[in-house]
C-alpha positions as CSV (number, residue, x, y, z in Angstrom):
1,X,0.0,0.0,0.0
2,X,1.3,3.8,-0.7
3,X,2.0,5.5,2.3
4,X,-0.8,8.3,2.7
5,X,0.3,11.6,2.8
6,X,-2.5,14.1,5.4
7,X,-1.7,17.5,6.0
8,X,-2.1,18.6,8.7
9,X,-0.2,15.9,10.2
10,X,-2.5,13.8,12.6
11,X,-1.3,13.4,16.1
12,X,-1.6,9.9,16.4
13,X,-2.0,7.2,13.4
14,X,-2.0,3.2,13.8
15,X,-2.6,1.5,10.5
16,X,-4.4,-2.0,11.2
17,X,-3.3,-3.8,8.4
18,X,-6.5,-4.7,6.7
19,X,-8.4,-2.9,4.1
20,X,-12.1,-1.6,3.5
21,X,-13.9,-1.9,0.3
22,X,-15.5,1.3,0.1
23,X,-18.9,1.1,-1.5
24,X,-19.3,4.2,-4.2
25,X,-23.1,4.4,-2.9
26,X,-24.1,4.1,1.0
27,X,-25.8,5.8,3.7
28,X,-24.2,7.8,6.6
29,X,-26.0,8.6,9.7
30,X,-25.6,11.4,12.1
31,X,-26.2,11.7,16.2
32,X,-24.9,14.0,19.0
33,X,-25.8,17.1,21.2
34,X,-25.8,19.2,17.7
35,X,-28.2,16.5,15.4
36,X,-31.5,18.5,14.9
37,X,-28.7,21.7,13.7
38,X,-26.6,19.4,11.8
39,X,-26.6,21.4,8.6
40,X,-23.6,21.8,8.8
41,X,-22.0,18.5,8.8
42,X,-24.7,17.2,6.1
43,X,-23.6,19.6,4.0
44,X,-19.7,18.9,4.5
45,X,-20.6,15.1,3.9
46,X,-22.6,16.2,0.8
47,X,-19.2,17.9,-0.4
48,X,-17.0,14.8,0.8
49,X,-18.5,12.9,-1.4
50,X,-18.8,15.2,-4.5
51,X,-15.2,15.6,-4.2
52,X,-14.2,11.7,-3.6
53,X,-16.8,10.6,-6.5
54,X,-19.0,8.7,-3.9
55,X,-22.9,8.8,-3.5
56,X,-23.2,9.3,0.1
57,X,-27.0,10.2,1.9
58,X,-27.1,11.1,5.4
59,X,-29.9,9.4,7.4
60,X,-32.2,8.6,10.0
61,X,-33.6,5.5,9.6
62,X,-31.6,3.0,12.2
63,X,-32.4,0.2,9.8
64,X,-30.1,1.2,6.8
65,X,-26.6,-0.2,6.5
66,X,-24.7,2.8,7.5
67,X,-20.9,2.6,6.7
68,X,-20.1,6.5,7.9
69,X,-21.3,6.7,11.6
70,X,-20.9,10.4,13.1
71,X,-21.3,11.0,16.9
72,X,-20.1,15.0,18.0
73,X,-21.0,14.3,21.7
74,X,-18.5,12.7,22.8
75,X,-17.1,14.2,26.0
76,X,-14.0,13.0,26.1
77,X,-12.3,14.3,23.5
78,X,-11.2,17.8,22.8
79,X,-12.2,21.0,21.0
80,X,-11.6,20.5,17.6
81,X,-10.1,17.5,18.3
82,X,-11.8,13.5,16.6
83,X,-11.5,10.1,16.4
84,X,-11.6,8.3,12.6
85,X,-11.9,4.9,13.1
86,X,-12.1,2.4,9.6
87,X,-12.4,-1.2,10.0
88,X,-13.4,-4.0,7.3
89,X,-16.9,-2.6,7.6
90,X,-17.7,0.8,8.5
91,X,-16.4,4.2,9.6
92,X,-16.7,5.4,12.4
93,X,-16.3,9.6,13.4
94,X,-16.6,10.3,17.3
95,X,-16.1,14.3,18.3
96,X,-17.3,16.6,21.2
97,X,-18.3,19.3,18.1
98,X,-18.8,20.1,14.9
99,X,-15.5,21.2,14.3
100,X,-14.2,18.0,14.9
101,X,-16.4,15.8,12.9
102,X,-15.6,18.5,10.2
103,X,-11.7,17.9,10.1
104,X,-12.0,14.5,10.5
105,X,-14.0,14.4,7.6
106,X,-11.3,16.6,5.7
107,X,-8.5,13.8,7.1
108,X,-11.4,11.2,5.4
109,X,-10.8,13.1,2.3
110,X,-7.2,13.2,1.6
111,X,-7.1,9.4,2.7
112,X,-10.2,8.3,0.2
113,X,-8.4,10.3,-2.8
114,X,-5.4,8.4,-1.8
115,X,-6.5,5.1,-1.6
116,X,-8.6,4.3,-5.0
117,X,-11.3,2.6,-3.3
118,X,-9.4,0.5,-0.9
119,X,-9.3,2.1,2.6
120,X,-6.3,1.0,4.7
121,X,-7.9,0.1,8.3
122,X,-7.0,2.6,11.0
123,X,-7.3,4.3,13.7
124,X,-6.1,8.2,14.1
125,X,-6.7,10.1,17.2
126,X,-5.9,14.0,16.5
127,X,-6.9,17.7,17.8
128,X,-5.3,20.5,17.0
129,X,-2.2,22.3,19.3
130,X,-3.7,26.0,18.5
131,X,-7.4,27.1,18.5
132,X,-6.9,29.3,15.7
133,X,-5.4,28.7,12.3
134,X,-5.8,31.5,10.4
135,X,-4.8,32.9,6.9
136,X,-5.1,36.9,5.9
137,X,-4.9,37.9,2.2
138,X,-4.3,41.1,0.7
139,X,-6.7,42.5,-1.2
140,X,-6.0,46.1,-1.3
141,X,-2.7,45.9,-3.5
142,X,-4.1,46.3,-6.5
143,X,-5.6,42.3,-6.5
144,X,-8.9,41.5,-5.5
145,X,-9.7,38.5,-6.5
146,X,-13.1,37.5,-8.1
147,X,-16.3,36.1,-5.6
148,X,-15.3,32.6,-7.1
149,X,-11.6,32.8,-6.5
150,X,-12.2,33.8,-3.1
151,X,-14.6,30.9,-2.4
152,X,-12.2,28.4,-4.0
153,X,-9.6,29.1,-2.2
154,X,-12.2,29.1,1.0
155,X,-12.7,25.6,0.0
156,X,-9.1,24.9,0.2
157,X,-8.3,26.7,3.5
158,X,-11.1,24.2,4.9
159,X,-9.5,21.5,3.7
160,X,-6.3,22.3,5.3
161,X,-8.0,22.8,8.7
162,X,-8.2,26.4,8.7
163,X,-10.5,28.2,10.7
164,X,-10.2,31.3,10.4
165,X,-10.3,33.8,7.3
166,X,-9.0,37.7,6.7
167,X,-9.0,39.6,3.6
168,X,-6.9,42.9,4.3
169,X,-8.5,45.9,3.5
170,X,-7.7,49.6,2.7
171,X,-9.7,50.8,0.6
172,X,-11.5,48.0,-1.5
173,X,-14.9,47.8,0.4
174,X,-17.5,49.6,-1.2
175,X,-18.1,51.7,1.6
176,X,-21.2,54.1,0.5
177,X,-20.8,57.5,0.2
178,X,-17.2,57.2,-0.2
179,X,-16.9,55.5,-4.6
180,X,-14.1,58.2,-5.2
181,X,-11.8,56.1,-2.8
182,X,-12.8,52.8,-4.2
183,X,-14.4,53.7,-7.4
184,X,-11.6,51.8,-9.8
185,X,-10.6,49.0,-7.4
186,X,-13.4,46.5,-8.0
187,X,-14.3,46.9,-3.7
188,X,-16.2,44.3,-2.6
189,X,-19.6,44.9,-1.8
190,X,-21.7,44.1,1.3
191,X,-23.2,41.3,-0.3
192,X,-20.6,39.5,-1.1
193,X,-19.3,40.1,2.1
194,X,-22.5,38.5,3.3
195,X,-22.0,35.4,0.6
196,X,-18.1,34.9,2.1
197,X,-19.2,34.7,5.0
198,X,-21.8,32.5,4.9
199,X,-19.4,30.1,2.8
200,X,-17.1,30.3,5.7
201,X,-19.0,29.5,8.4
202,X,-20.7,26.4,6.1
203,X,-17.1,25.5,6.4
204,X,-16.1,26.3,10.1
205,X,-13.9,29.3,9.1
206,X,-14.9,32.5,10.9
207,X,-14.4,35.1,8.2
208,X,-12.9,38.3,10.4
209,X,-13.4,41.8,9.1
210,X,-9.8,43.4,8.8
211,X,-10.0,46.8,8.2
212,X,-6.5,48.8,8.8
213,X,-7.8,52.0,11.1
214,X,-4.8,54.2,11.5
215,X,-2.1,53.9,9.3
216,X,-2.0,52.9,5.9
217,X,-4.6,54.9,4.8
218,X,-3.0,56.9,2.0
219,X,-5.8,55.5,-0.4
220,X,-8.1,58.1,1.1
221,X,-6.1,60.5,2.3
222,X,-4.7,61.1,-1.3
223,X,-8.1,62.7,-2.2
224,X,-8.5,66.6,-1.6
225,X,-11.7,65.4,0.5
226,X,-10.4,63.5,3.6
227,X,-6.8,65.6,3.4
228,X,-7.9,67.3,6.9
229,X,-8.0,63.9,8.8
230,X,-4.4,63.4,7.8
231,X,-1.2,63.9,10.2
232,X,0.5,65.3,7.0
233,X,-1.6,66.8,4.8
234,X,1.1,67.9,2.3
235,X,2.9,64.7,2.6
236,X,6.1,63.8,4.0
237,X,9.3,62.0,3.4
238,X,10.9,59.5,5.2
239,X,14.1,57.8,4.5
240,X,12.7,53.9,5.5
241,X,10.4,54.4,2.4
242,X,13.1,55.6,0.4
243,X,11.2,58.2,-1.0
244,X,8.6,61.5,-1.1
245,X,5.5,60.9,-0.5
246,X,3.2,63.6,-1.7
247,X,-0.3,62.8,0.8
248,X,-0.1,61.1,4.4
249,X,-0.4,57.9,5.1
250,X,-2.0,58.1,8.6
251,X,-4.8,59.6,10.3
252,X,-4.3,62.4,12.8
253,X,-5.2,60.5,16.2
254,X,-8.0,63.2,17.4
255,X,-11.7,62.8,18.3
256,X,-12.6,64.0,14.3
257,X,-10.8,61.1,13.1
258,X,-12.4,58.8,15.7
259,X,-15.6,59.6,14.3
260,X,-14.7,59.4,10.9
261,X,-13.6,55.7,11.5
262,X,-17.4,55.5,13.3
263,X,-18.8,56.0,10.3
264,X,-17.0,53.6,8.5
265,X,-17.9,50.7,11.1
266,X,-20.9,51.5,10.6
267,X,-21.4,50.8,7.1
268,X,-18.6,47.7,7.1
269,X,-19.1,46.0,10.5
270,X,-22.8,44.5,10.0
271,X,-21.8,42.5,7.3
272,X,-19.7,40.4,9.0
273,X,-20.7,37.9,12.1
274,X,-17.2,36.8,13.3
275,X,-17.2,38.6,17.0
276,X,-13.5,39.6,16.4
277,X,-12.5,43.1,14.0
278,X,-8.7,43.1,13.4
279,X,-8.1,47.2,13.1
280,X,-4.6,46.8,12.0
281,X,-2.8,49.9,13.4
282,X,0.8,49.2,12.0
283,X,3.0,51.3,10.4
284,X,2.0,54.7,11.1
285,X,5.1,56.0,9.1
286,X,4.7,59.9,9.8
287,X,3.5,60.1,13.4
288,X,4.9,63.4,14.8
289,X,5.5,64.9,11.7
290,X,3.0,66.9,11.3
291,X,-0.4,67.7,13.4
292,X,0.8,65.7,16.3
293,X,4.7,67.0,15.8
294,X,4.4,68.8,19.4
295,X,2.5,66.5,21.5
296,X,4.9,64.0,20.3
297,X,8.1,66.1,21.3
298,X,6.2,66.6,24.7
299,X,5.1,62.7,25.4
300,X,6.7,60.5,22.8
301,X,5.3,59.1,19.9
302,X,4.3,55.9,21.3
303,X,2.4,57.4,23.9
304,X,0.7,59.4,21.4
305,X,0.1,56.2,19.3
306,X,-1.5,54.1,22.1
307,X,-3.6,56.8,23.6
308,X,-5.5,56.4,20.1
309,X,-5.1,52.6,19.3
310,X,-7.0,52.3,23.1
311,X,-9.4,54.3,21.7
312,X,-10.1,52.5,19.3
313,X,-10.2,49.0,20.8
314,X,-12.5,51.0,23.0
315,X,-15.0,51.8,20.3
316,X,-14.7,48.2,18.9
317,X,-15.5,47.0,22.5
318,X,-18.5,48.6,22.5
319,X,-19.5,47.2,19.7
320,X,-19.4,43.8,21.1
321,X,-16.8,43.0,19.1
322,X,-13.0,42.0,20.2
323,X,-10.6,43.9,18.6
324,X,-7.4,42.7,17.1
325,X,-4.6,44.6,16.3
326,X,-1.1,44.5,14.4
327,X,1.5,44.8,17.6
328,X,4.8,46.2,16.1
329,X,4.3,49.9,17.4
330,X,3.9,48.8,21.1
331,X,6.3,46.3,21.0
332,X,8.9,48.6,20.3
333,X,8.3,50.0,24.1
334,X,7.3,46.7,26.0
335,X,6.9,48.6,29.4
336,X,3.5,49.4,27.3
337,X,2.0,46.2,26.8
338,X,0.6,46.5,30.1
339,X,-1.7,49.5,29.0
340,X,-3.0,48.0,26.4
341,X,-7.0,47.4,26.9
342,X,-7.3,44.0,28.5
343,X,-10.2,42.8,25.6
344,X,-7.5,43.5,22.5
345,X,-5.4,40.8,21.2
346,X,-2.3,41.8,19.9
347,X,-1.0,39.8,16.6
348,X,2.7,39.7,16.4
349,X,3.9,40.3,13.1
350,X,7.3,39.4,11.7
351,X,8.6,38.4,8.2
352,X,12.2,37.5,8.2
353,X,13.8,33.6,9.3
354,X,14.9,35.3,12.1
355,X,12.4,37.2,13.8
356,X,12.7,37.6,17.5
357,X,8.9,35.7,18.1
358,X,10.6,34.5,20.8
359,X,11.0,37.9,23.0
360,X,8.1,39.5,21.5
361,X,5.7,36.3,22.7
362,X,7.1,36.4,26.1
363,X,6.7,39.8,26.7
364,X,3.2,39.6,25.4
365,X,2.6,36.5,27.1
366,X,3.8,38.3,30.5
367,X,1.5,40.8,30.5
368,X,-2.1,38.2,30.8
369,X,-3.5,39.1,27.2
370,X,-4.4,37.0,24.4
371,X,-2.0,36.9,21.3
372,X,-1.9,35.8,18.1
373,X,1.7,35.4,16.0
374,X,1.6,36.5,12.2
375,X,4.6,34.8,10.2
376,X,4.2,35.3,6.0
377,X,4.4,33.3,2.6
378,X,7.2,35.1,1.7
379,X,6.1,35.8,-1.7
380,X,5.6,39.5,-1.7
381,X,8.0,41.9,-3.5
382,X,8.9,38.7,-5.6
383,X,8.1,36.9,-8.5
384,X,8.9,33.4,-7.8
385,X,8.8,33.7,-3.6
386,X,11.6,33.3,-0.9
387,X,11.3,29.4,-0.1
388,X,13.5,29.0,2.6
389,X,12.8,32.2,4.6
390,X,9.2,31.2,4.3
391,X,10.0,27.6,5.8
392,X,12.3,29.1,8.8
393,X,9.6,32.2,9.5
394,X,6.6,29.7,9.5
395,X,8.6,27.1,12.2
396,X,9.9,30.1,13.9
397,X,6.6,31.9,14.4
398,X,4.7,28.5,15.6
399,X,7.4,27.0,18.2
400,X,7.5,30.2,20.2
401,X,3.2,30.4,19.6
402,X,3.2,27.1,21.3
403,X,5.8,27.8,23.9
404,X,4.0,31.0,25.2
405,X,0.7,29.9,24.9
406,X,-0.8,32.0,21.8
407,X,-4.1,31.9,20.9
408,X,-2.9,30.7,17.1
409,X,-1.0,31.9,14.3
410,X,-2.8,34.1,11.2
411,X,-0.3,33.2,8.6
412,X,-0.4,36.5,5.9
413,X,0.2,36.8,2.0
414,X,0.7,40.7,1.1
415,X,0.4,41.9,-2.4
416,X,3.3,45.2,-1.6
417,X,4.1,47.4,-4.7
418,X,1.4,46.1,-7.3
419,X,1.4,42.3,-6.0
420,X,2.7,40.9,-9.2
421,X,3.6,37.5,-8.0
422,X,1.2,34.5,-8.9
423,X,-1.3,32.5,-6.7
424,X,0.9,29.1,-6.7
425,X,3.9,31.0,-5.4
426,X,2.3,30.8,-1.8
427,X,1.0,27.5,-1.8
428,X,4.1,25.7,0.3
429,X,3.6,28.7,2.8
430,X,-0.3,27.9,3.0
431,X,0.4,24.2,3.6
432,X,3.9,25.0,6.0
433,X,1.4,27.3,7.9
434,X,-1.3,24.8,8.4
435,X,1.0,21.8,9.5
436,X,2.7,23.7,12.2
437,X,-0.6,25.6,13.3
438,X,-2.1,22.4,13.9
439,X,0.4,19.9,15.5
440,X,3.9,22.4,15.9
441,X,5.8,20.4,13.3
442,X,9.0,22.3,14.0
443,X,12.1,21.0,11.8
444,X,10.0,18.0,11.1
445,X,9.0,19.4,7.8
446,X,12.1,19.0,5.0
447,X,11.5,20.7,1.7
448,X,11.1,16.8,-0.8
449,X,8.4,16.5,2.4
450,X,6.7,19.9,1.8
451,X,7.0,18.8,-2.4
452,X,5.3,15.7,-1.8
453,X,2.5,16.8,0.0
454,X,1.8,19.6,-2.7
455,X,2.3,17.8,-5.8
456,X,-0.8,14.9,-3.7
457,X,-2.4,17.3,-2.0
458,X,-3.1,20.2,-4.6
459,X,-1.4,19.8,-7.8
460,X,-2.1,16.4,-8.0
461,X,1.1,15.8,-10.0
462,X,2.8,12.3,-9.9
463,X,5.6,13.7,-11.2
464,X,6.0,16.4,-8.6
465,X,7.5,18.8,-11.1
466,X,4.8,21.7,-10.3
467,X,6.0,21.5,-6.7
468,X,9.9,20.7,-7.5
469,X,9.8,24.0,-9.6
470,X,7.7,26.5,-7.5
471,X,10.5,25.1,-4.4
472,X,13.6,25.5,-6.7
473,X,12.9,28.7,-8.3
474,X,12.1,30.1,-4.1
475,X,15.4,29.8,-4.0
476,X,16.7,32.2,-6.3
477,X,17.9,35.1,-3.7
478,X,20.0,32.3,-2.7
479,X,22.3,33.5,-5.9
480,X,22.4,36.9,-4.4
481,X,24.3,38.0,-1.2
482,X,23.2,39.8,1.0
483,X,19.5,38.7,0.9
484,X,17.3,41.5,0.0
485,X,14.9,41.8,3.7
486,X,11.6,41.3,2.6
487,X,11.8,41.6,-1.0
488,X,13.6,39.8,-3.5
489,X,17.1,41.2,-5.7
490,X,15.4,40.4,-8.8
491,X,12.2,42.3,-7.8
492,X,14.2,45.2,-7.2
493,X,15.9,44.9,-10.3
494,X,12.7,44.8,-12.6
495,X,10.9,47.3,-10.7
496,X,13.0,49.9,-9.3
497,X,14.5,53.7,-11.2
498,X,18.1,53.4,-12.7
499,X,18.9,56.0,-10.3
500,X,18.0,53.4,-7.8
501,X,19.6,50.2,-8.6
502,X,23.7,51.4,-8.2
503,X,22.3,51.0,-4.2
504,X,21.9,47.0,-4.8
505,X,24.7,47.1,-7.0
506,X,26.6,44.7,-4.6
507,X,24.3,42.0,-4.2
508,X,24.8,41.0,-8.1
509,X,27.6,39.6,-9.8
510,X,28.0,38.2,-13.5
511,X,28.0,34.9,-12.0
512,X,25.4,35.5,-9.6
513,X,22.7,36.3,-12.7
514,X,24.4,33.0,-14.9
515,X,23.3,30.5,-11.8
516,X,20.1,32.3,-11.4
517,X,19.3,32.4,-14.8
518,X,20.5,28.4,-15.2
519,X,18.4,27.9,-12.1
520,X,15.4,29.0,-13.9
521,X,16.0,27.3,-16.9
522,X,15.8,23.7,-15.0
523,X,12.6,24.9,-13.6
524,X,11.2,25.2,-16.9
525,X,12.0,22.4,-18.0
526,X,10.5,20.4,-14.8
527,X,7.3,22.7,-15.5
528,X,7.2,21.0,-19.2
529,X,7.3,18.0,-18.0
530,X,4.7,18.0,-15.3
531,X,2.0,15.7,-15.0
532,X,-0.2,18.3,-12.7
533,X,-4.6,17.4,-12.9
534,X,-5.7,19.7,-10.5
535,X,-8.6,21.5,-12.1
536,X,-6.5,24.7,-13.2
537,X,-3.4,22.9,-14.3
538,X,-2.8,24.6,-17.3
539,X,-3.2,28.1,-15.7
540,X,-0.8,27.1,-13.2
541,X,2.0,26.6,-15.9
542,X,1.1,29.7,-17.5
543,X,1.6,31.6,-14.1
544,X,5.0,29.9,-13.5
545,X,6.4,30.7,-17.1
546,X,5.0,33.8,-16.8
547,X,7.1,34.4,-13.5
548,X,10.0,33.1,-14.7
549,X,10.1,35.3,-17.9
550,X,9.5,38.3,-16.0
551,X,12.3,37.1,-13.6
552,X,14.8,36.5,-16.6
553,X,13.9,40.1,-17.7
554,X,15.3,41.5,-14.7
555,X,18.3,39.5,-14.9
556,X,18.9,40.9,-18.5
557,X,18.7,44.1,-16.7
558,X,21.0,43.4,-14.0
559,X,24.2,42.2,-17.0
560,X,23.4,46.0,-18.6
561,X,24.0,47.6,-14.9
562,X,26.4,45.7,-14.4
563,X,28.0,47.1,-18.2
564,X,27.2,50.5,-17.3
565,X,25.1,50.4,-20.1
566,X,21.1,51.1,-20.5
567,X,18.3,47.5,-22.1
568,X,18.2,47.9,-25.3
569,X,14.7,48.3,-27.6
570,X,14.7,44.4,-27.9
571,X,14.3,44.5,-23.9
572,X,11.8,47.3,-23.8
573,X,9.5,45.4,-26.1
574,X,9.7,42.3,-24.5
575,X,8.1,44.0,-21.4
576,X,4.9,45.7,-23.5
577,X,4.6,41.3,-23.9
578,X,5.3,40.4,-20.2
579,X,2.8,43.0,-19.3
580,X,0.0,41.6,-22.1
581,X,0.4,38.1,-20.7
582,X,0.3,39.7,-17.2
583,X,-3.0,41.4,-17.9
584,X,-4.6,38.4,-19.2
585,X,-3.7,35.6,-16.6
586,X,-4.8,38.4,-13.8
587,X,-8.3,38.7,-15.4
588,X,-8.4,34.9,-15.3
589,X,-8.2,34.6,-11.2
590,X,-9.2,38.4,-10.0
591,X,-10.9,41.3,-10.7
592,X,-9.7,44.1,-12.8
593,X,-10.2,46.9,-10.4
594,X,-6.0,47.5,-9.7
595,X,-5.0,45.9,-13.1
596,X,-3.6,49.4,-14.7
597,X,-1.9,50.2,-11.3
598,X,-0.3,47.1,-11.3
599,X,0.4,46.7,-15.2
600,X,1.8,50.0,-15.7
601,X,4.9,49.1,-13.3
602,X,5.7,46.5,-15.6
603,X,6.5,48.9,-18.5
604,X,7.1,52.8,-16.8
């Protein structure tokens, strides 16, 4: 028999060494505290068996031969937490909720998809190590995707164990009253809000409203209309961005600002039926620049900041809601934790392999409130990802979780400076981030591991080519010393002004570009000779070449810096292509609100 391959890793797995013919038609039957509101799990063993090609009714009639028998009251076992138990003759499900029953059903899946009909006998025991597994995606760099892309990939968080679902927002909610923000960004709409949400909670993900409410707000603050609720009206530079920014970026913390965000609540909030609101609340770049300039010389800027992120929480409080917020400001003065109002949970946030989870959980930890860690895909500010940042950030971020008792990890996938990097590029983070959420898999998890369970688990590719290339071409800053933090040299080299680039000018080399370049040509060739069935195969090639041709582009800039020479016309026109084959996979996946923004960086 072929060993099975589950992700999340169960906790405990005997194989009996026998095998169950599993019937293509049969009934199931379902009992337990939650059987007359059991919707929930019909409709999940309605999907199981679409998806394995079965013919499975759930009933009540005792008399049927039932060979799925699910029971969620059983007392003894944990939140979340099942027992799947296959003999020669039935299967058996035993949970204390519906959660449970739910995963175990996922694990009944992967194993039925695996096994062509023949079941190996087993028994797994498994719960999960943290309550909350959750994923955020960006959707206000430029990408949103389409209602039906976002409710795939939905289906896929659930399938991984996920529970809980953010899509970062700015600007791209169709907040009424306000279309000039949000007029070209294809926002989503209440509605489907509403239709998210509901496929969420069919799936036991809670769908939280993210909604960043201090900084980042330079989409709205860029129009004439909102420019008095801005620290800097007139703009601002600051060296860490590296350049001039001509609007602000964050709100002036005062009572007309507070209200301002009221409004916006108002109109966002009610769609949603999660009890948590993530406000964000990182990154406010020009605090004390401007209105605030003298309050801050007088008191500090991170007095100033929490003052107004408590107020906040506060209004979110009120609101019935919990509030969740993005912790790097107060974690810069730890003394401050302790203020922070005891209903907030801070998410630690931190990107590179070597982030300091370890202090920063500690000190949260210390101070009594609940805390969520935030590690990253890695794929931002790249075309082809960051592979083995991503797998040290993801173990890094979950063993200290565990260690200092965090409520769970959100693993995030930003879209920074026109998110140009394909959907595929983050699947190994989206499976890394669900094995260690759910069972702490730290340095268990190699990389041919991590390629396996992708090429069964979502490419379905025997030859494991899809997965083998997506891993190898991760690796390219590996050609590059020192690493680019947080984006990748090649990124920079495609994207950034010629007066720019002599500052990166010594993470390149002649040889450097040839073994990057060589790198991607193997990766095209394992891409050709894929064997990938998953139901978008095809577009998953096209998203790979595409990413490697735009990747080869900016090495054929980096050999003219490196003659102190300018591309040629021949270079030029191949980017008008890269962007027309950019434009047309993007409309494939996601909306085309952002498209131009994104697009035009390709060929300015």
């Amino acid at each position: 028999m072929k060993p099975l391959y589950l992700l999340p890793r169960p906790q405990k797995v005997k194989l009996t060494g026998e095998v169950l013919k599993l019937p293509s038609s049969a009934f199931a039957q379902f009992s337990g505290e939650c059987r007359h509101s059991h919707h929930r799990i019909a409709s999940a063993i309605e999907r199981f068996s679409r998806d394995c090609g079965l013919q499975y009714s759930l009933t009540d009639d005792s008399s049927k031969n039932c060979i799925l028998k699910i029971n969620t009251s059983v007392a003894k076992i944990p939140p979340q937490g099942y027992l799947l138990f296959v003999s020669k003759s039935e299967i058996h499900i035993e949970s204390n909720d519906e959660a449970g029953a739910f995963y175990a059903l996922q694990t009944l899946s992967q194993i039925v998809k695996q096994s062509a009909g023949d079941l190996p006998t087993l028994i797994i025991e498994d719960a999960p190590l943290l309550q909350t597994r959750g994923f955020m995606l960006d959707i206000s760099r430029c990408k949103v995707p389409k209602l039906e892309s976002i409710l795939s990939f939905v289906d896929l968080l659930a399938s991984l164990k996920y529970n809980q679902f953010q899509l970062y927002i700015e600007h791209t909610f169709a907040f009424p009253g306000h279309e000039d923000v949000w007029a070209e960004s294809s926002p989503l709409t209440g509605n489907a809000v509403q239709i998210i949400d509901d496929y969420c909670r069919e799936r036991m993900i809670a769908l939280v409203p993210n909604f960043n409410s201090f900084g980042h707000f330079e989409r709205w603050l860029k129009h004439p209309r909102y420019t008095h609720l801005a620290e800097c009206p007139q703009g601002f530079c600051l060296p860490a961005l590296g350049k001039n920014l001509k609007h602000g970026t964050t709100l002036k913390p005062n009572s007309e600002s507070l209200d301002f965000l009221r409004s916006l609540y108002d109109n966002f909030l009610p769609h949603f039926t999660s009890n948590l609101f993530n406000v964000g609340g990182d990154e406010p770049w020009e605090l004390g620049m401007g209105a605030t300039r003298a309050d801050v010389e007088q008191r500090g800027k991170h007095r100033v900041y929490l003052e107004f992120l408590n107020r906040i929480l506060n209004e979110i409080s009120q609101r019935n809601r919990i509030p969740l917020f993005w912790a790097d400001i107060v974690l810069e003065r730890p003394e401050m934790v302790a203020e922070i109002l005891p209903m907030a949970r801070p998410v630690i946030w931190g990107y590179d392999d070597n982030h300091p989870f370890e202090t920063q959980t500690a000190v949260v930890a210390k101070s009594g409130l609940r805390f969520y860690v935030a590690p990253g895909t890695s794929v931002w500010n790249t075309f082809h990802g960051r592979f083995d940042n991503m797998m040290a950030n993801i173990a890094n971020a979950a063993q200290h979780a565990t260690a200092n008792g965090a409520d769970g990890m959100i693993l995030t996938s930003w879209g920074d400076n026109g998110n140009h990097q394909p959907l595929p590029i983050l699947y190994p983070g989206l499976l890394l981030g669900a094995a260690h959420a759910w069972r702490n898999d730290t340095n268990q998890w190699t990389e041919e591991q991590l390629i396996t369970a992708l090429s069964v688990l979502i490419f379905e590719d025997a030859s494991k080519n899809i997965a083998r290339a997506i891993a190898r071409i991760g690796k390219t800053d590996n050609y590059f010393q020192p690493l680019s933090k947080n984006r990748s040299t090649l990124h920079v080299l495609f994207f950034e002004t010629t007066e720019n680039i002599p500052k990166h000018h010594n993470t390149i080399s002649v040889e450097s570009l040839a073994k990057a370049s060589e790198n991607f040509a193997q990766a095209r060739r394992e891409i050709a000779h894929a064997q990938a069935h998953c139901h978008d195969a095809q577009l998953i090639v096209d998203e790979l070449n595409l990413a490697i041709d735009m990747s080869l582009s900016a090495i054929t800039r980096g050999y003219t810096m490196l003659d102190g020479t300018l591309p040629n016309q021949e270079w030029h026109i191949n980017r008008q292509a890269l962007r027309h084959r950019f434009e047309a996979l993007w409309l494939i996946r996601n909306a085309p609100g952002g498209l131009p923004e994104s697009a035009n960086a390709i060929t300015l």
